[in-house]
C-alpha positions as CSV (number, residue, x, y, z in Angstrom):
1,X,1.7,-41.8,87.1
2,X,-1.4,-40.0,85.5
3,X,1.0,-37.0,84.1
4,X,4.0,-39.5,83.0
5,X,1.2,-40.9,80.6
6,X,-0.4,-38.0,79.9
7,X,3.1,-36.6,79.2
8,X,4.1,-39.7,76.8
9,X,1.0,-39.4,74.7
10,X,1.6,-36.1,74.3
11,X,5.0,-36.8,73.0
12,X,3.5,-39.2,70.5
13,X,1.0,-36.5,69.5
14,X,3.8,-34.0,68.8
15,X,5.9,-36.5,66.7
16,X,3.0,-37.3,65.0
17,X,2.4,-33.4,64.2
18,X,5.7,-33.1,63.2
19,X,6.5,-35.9,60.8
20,X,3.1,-36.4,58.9
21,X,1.8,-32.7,59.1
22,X,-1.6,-31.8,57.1
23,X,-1.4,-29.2,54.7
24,X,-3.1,-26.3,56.0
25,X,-4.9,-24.3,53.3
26,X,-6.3,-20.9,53.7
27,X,-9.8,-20.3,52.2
28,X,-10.1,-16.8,51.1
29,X,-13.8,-16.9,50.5
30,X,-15.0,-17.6,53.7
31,X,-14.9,-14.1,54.6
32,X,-16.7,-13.4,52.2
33,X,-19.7,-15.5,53.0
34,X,-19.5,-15.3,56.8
35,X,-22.2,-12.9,57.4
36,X,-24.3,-14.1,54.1
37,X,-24.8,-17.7,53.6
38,X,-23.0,-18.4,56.8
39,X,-25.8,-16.8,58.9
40,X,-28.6,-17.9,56.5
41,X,-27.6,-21.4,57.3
42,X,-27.0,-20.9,61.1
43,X,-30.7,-19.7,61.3
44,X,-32.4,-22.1,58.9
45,X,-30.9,-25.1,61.2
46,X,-30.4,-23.4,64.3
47,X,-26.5,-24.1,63.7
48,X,-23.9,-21.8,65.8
49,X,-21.8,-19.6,63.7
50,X,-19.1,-22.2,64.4
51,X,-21.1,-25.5,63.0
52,X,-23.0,-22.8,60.0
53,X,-19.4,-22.4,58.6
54,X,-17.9,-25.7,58.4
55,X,-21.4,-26.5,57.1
56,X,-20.6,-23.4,54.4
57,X,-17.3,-24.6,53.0
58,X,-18.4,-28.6,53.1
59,X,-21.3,-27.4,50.4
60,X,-19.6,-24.5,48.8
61,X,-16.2,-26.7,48.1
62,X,-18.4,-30.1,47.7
63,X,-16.2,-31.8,50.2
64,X,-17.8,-34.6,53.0
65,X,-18.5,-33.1,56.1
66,X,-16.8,-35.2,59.2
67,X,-19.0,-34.5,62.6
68,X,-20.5,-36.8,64.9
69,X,-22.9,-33.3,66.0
70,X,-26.4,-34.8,65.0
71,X,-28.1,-31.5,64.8
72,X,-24.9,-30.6,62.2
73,X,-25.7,-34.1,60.1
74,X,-29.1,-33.3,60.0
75,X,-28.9,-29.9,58.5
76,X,-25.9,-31.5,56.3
77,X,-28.0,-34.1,55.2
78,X,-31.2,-31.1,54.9
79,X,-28.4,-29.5,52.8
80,X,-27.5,-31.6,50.6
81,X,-23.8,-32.4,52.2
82,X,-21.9,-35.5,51.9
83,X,-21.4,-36.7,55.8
84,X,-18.5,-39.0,56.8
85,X,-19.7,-42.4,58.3
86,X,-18.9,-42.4,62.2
């Protein structure tokens, strides 16, 4: 029973994907910063690499950060950052 349901939503995910994809945008600068303010922000929060760099492009392209992480809505608040209400 457990893997017909399981199977089922993930037929309903797939549609989903399929028929109302997101636009998936490369952002060239990113590379760029990885190893500059990337870092600098993993060490001033004690962020991971992972959580420094969507923390990087929220500030650098001035878009609301979405996270439930509170040590990543801290330093997004610390920042400056726009955070999404959970």
């Amino acid at each position: 029973m457990r893997l017909a349901l399981l199977r089922d939503t993930e037929r309903r995910r797939n549609f989903k994907l399929r028929h109302y994809p997101l636009p998936i945008l490369v952002d060239t600068e990113t590379a760029d910063r990885a190893w500059t303010a990337t870092v600098e922000l993993a060490e001033r929060f004690q962020l991971s690499l992972y959580d420094a760099a969507y923390l990087e492009l929220a500030l650098r392209r001035k878009l609301p950060l979405a996270t439930l992480d509170a040590v990543l809505i801290r330093a997004a608040k610390a920042s400056g950052a726009t955070v999404l209400p959970t």
